[in-house]
N, C-alpha and C positions, 0 to 999 in steps of 0.2 A: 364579773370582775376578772381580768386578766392577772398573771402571776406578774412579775418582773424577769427581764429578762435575764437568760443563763451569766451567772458572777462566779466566781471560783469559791467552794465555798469551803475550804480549807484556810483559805486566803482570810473567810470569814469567821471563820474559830480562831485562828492563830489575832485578831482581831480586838475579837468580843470578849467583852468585860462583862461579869456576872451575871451572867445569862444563861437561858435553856433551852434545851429541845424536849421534845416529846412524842410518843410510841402510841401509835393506833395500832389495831386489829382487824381487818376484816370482818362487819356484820355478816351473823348467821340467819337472824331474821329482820322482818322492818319495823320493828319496832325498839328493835337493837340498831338497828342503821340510822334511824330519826334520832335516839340518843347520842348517839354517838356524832353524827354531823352538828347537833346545837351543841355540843364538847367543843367542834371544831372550831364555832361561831365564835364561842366564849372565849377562847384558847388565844387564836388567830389576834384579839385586841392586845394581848400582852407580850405579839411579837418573839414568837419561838425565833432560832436560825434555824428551825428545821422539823418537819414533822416525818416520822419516819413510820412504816407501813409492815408490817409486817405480813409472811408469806408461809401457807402451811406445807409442813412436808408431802415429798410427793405431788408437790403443786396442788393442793389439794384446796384454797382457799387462792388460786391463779386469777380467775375471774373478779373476785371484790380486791383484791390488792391491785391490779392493776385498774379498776373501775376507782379504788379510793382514790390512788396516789394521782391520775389523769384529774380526777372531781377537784381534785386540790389546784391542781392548775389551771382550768378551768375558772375555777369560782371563788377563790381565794388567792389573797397576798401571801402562803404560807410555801414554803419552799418543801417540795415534798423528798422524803429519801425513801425509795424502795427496797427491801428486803429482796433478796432472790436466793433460793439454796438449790444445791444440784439432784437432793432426794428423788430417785424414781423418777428422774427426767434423762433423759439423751439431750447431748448437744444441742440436737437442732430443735428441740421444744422448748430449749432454754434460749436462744438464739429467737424465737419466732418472740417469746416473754420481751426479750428485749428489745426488740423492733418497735413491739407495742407499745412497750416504755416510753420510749425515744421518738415513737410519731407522737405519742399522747403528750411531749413534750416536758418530761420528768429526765431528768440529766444525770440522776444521781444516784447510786446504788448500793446497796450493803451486801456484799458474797460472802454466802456460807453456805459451805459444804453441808452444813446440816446433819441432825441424827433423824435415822431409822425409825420411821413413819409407825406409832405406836409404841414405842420402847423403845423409850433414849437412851438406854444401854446395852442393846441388840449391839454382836456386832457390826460392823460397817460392810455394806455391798456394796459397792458405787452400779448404777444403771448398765447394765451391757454396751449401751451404744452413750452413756454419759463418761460424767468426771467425775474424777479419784479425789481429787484438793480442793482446797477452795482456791489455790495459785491459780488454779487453770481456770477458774469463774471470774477471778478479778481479769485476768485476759482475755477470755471471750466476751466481756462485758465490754470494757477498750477497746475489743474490734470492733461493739455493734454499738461505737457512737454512745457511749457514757460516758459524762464529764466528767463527774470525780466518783472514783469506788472506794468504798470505808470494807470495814472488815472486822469480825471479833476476835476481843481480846481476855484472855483467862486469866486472873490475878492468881486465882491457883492451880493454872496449869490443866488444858485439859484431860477429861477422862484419862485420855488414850496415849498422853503422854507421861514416859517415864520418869520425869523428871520438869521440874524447873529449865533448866538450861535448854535440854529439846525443846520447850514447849516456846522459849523465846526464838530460839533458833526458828522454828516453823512460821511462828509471828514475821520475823525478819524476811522470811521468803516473800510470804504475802508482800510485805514492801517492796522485796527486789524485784514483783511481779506484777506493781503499779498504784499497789492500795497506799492512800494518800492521810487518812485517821480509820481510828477503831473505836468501837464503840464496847467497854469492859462488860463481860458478864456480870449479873448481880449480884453485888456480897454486901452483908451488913458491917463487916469490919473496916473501916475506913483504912487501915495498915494492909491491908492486903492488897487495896487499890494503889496505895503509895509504892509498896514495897515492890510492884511490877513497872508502876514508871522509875524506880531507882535503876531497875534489870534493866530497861530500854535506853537508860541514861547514862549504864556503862560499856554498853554497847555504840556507840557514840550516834543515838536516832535518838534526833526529838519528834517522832511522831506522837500527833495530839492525838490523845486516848481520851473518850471520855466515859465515868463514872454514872452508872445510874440508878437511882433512887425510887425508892417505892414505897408509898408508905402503907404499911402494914395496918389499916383498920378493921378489919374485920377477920374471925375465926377463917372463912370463906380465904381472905386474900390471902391469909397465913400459908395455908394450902396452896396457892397460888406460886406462893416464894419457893416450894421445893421442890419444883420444876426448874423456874428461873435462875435459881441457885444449885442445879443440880444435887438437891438435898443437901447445902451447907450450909444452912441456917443456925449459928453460933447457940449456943446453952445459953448466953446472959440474953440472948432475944427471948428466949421464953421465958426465963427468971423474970424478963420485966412484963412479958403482957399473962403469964399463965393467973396470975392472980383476980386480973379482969375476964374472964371466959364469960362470965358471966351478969356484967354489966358491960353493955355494947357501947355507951356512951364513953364510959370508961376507959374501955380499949381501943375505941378510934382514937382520944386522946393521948393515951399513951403511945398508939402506933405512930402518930405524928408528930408528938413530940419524938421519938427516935430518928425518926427522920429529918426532923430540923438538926437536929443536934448533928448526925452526920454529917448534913449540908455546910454546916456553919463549920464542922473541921474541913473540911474537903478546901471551900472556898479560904481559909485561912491557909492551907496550907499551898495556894497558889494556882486552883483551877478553876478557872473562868467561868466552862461552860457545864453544868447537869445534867444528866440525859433522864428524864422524868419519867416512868410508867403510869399512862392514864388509866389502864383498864375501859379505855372507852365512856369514859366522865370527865365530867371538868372540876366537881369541886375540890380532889384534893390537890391537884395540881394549880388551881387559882391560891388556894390554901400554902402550899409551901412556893411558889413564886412572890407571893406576896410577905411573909415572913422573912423569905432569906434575900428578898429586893432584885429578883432575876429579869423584870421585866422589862423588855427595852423601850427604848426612848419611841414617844409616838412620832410618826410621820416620819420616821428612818427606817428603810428596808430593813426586812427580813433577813439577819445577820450582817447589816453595818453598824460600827457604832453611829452616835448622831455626827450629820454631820460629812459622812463618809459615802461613796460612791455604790449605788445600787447590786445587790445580788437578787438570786432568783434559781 
């Protein structure tokens, strides 16, 4: 199966009506890699705009992110977005990453500077012969032939910023430096996600941000979240799953039901697309497309609505 050919896929958010994407990982073994490709299979029929790859620090996980996100074009309709961060790379290791991208015919990319390879609160070195920002990755990404580069975005500001205000300020550069949407850090507070497109809407940028969801079923993913969230996993999350710890059935369902429930304010309160955490599975993310109705239309590309002219 070939992919569709390169569409603008900003073009394609600004677009899509209730819809999502979704976040793979790089297999560590093949049995983790066979799971994870019938994810992809399963995934692929309900029409993400996007399936996005993520990249370890230090390039550490270089080889299956760029073997995933090429597989995806290759062998699927599914529009891939690459992860790339400047960790423990020089320029031109990131530049050779991109090349690779861009022959394996992946267009699309997410810059980020990234944290320090083992502790994401180390702090920051940039590479001797690398980059300082992540401005200077959305640029070198533009020079090496990517179509659209996204970027993250911190609803509370990150780490390293003092404030709110620097931390949009920083956001805005990344725009002035070519990133075209961001993709928000994880928070379970749905106001924290709103309360940062208020910040970018007084700023007068409607750059698409999107929001993404996780649902919390297991003790295992719980732990998962305070990475994701850089440990900002709200009290009333665990007021509501601490009571299930030990009934699993129990606390997958209430981890999902929390996650419908934000979906369903997010989506009311006017954003289109959800950016989904698989962990490399397909059932809970079949699970919440199907609930909050994200699925698109069959036989319409990969982030058009129906109807509408092909992306890729």
């Amino acid at each position: 199966m070939t992919a569709p050919g390169p569409g603008d896929l900003v073009a394609d958010l600004r677009a899509a009506r209730r819809r999502f994407s979704v976040e793979f990982s790089p297999a560590h073994d093949e049995a983790t890699a066979e799971r994870q490709w019938r994810a992809v299979e399963r995934l692929q029929a309900l029409r993400p705009v996007f399936a996005s790859v993520t990249y370890g620090a230090g390039g550490g996980d270089r080889a299956g992110s760029v073997e995933l996100a090429t597989r995806l074009v290759r062998e699927t309709d599914v529009r891939p977005l690459a992860h790339l961060t400047a960790v423990g790379q020089s320029t031109a290791e990131l530049a050779d990453v991109l090349d690779e991208l861009v022959a394996g015919g992946v267009r699309d990319v997410l810059a980020l500077r990234g944290d320090p390879d083992g502790d994401p609160r180390a702090p920051w070195e940039p590479h001797p012969e690398g980059l300082q920002h992540a401005d200077q990755l959305v640029r070198l990404a533009l020079q090496r032939g990517a179509g659209t580069v996204g970027v993250a975005a911190f609803p509370l500001g990150h780490p390293e910023s003092p404030d709110l205000d620097t931390d949009l300020r920083h956001l805005l550069g990344k725009v002035a430096a070519g990133a075209r949407f961001a993709i928000a850090q994880l928070t379970f507070d749905v106001e924290d996600f709103l309360r940062l497109r208020d910040r970018l809407a007084a700023a007068g940028s409607d750059l698409p941000v999107l929001p993404g969801l996780l649902p919390v079923t297991s003790p295992r993913v719980l732990e998962v979240t305070r990475r994701l969230t850089d440990g900002h996993e709200p009290s009333w999350l665990h007021r509501r799953l601490d009571p299930f710890l030990d009934d699993r059935g129990a606390f997958r369902e209430e981890g999902m039901q929390v996650a419908v429930e934000d979906g369903r304010r997010l989506l009311a309160e006017g954003v289109e697309v959800l950016h989904l955490y698989s962990l490399n599975a397909a059932s809970n993310v079949e699970a919440l497309v199907t609930e909050l109705g994200l699925a698109g239309p069959e036989g319409a590309p990969d982030g058009a609505p129906d109807g509408a002219g092909g992306a890729g």
